[in-house]
N, C-alpha and C positions, 0 to 999 in steps of 0.2 A: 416048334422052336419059337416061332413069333410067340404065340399066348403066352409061353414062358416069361421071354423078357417084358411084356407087356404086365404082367403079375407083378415081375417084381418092380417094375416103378410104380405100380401104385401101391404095394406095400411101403415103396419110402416114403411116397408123397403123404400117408396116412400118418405113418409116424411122426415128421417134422412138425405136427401142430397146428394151429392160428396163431397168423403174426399177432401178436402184441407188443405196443409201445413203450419206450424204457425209458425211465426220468435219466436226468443229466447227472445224478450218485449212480447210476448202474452202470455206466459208462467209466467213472472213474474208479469202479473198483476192478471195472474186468480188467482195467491197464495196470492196475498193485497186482492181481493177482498171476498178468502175463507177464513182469519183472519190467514195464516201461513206465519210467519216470514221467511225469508232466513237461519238465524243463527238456523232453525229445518232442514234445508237438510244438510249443509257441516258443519262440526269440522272447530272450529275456528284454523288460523294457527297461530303455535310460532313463536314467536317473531326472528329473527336471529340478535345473534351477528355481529357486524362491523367488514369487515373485515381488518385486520394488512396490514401492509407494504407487496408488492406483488415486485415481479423480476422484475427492472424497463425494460421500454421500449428495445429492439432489448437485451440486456442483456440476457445471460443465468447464471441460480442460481440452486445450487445443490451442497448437500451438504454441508452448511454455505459456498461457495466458490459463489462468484459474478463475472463471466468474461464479461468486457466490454471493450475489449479490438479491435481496428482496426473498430470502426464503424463512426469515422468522429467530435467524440462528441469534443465541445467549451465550456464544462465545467463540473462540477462533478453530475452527475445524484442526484435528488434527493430521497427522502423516500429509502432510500436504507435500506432492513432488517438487523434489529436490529443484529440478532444471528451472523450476516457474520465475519466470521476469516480469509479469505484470499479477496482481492477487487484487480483484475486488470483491472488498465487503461491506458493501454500502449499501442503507436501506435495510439493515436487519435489527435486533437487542440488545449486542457488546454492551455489558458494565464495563469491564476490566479488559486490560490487554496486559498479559501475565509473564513474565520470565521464562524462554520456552515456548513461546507460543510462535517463534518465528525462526527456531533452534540450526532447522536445515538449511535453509534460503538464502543462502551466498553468492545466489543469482540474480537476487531479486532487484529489480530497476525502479519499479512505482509500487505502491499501497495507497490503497483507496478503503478508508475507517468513514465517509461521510454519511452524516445521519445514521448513528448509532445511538445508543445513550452511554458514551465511557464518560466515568467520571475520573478514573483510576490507569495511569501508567506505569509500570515496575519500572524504578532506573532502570534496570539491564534489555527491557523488553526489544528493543530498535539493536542492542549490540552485532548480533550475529549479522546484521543486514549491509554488509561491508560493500557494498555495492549500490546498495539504494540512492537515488538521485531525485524522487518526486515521493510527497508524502503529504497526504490529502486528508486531514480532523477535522474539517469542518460541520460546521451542527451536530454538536455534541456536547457533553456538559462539566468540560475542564478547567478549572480552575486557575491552572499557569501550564504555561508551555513544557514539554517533557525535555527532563537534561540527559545528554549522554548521547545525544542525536548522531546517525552515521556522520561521519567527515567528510562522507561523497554528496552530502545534499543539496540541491541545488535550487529545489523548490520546496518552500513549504507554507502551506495556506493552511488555517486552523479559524476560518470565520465563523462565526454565530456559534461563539460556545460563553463564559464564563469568565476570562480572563480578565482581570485586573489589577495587573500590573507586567510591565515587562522590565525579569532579572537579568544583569549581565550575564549568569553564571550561566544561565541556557544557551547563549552563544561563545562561549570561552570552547568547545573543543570543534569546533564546525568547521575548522582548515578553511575558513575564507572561502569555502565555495557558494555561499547562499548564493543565489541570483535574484531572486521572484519570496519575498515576505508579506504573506498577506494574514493581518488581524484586524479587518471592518468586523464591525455590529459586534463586541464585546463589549465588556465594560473598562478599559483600559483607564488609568486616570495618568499613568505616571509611565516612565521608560528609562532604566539606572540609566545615571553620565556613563557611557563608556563603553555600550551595550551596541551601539552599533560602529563600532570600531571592528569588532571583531568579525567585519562580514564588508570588507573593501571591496569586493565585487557585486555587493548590489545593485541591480538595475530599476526593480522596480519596489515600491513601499507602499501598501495598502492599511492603514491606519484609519481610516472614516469611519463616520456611526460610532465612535466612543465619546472617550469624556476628559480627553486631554485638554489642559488648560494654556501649554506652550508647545511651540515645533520642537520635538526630539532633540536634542543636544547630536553632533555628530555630523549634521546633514553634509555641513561645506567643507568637512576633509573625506566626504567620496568622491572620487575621482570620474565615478564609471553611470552613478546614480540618474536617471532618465525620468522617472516618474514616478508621482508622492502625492497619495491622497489622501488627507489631512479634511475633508468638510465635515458637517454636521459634529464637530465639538465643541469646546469652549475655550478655544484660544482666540485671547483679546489684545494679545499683541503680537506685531510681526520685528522680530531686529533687524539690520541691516547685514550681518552676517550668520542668518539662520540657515541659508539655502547655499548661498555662493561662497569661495575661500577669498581674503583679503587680492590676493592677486590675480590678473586676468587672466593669463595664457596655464593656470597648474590645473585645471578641468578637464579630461582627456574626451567626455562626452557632453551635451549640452543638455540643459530638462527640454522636454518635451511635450510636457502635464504637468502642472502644479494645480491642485485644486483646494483653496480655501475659503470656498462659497459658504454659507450657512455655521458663520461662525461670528462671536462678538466683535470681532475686531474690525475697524472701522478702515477702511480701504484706501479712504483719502490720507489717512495720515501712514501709510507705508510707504517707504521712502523709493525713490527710481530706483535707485540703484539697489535695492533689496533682491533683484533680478536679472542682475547681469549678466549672467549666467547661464539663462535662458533661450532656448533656442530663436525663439519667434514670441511676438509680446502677446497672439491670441492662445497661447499654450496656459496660461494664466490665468483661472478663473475664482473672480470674489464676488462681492457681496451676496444678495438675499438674506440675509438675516431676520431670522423670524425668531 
């Protein structure tokens, strides 16, 4: 009876074969061919949302701050995240800054364009930036100041480019919030009458290193105006109501920095009272004229 059953397993053992291994199609057809669907072994997967604007190329982003600054770029990166409040591109090739180029950025608080080479601003390029408060062109190669500027700005410095002359029309929609204007080392010669009217909350005025020939028209109806630097030009004469208004007490703040050193005009013949206005009389610096 043993030798029996002992026969017949090794007749089945003989029959069954050598294992052989079975690619991942052999597998899938024995399940068509036993009536089991795919969608009975794996959980179907969700779906995944699309994903938003990511950190453009070489770019580091952190913290709504986007620095793309010194990487070589010829023009303004695109899909740049929505959320960004601070964008520097400084230190790269910008010719142009194009209509578009800042389409999403409703968030955006400062732009930093220093040392680029733009020559070129589309009116509309700043429009979307309804938020913007600091805006940094300097060392670049523009020729007037760009119009259309956000209404929220309250700094803006554009030194060492190209300008030569300052139009009212570039401050006529600015809502009176400039603070801080700075245009040293251009070539300014001239500034329309009326041009700094439209910016009553000025504190500070950076105009040195050009080629004015008189003080700005406008100075003594700011009220708020603090400090104005005026040397290295070619103003040769000072009036008596260049800086201060006719009357004493309508000044809400006092200067604090007047600087018209390095300029023709001869120091003894400007009058006391040119400076009434003044906070302190060594706030005042003239001659060296060379």
């Amino acid at each position: 009876m043993k030798a029996t059953i002992i026969f017949l397993l090794l007749a089945q053992v003989s029959w069954a074969g050598p294992f052989q291994q079975r690619g991942l199609f052999d597998f899938m057809l024995e399940d068509e061919a036993s009536g089991i669907g795919p969608e009975e072994h794996a959980p179907e997967l969700p779906e995944l949302e699309p994903l938003g604007p990511v950190c453009p190329f070489r770019c580091q982003c952190h913290l709504r701050v986007v620095q793309c600054s010194d990487l070589g770029l010829d023009k303004v990166p695109k899909d740049l995240p929505p959320d960004t409040t601070l964008l520097d591109l400084q230190n790269n090739k910008i010719t142009e800054i194009k209509d578009g180029d800042f389409k999403n950025l409703k968030n955006l608080h400062a732009l930093i364009l220093v040392n680029n080479k733009i020559s070129k601003i589309s009116p509309g390029a700043f429009t979307p930036l309804i938020k913007l408060e600091r805006l940094y062109l300097s060392k670049n190669h523009l020729k007037e100041l760009p119009e259309k500027m956000p209404k929220t700005l309250q700094e803006l410095r554009a030194h060492e480019n190209e300008i030569t002359k300052v139009r009212k029309a570039v401050f006529n929609g600015l809502n009176q919030m400039i603070v801080i204007l700075g245009l040293s080392f251009n070539s300014i010669s001239s500034v329309d009458n009326g041009s700094l009217a439209n910016t009553p909350h000025l504190r500070e005025l950076h105009l040195d290193n050009n080629k004015l020939t008189k003080v700005p028209g406008g100075l003594a109806e700011h009220k708020y105006i603090q400090v104005v630097y005026l040397h290295n030009n070619n103003i040769s004469v000072v009036g008596t109501n260049d800086f201060c208004p006719p009357g004493y007490n309508t000044k809400k703040a006092s200067y604090s920095g007047v600087s018209l050193f390095s300029n023709p005009v001869q120091y003894w013949e400007i009058q006391p009272s040119t400076f009434r206005c003044v906070y302190v009389r060594s706030a005042i610096q003239l001659g060296n004229y060379k």
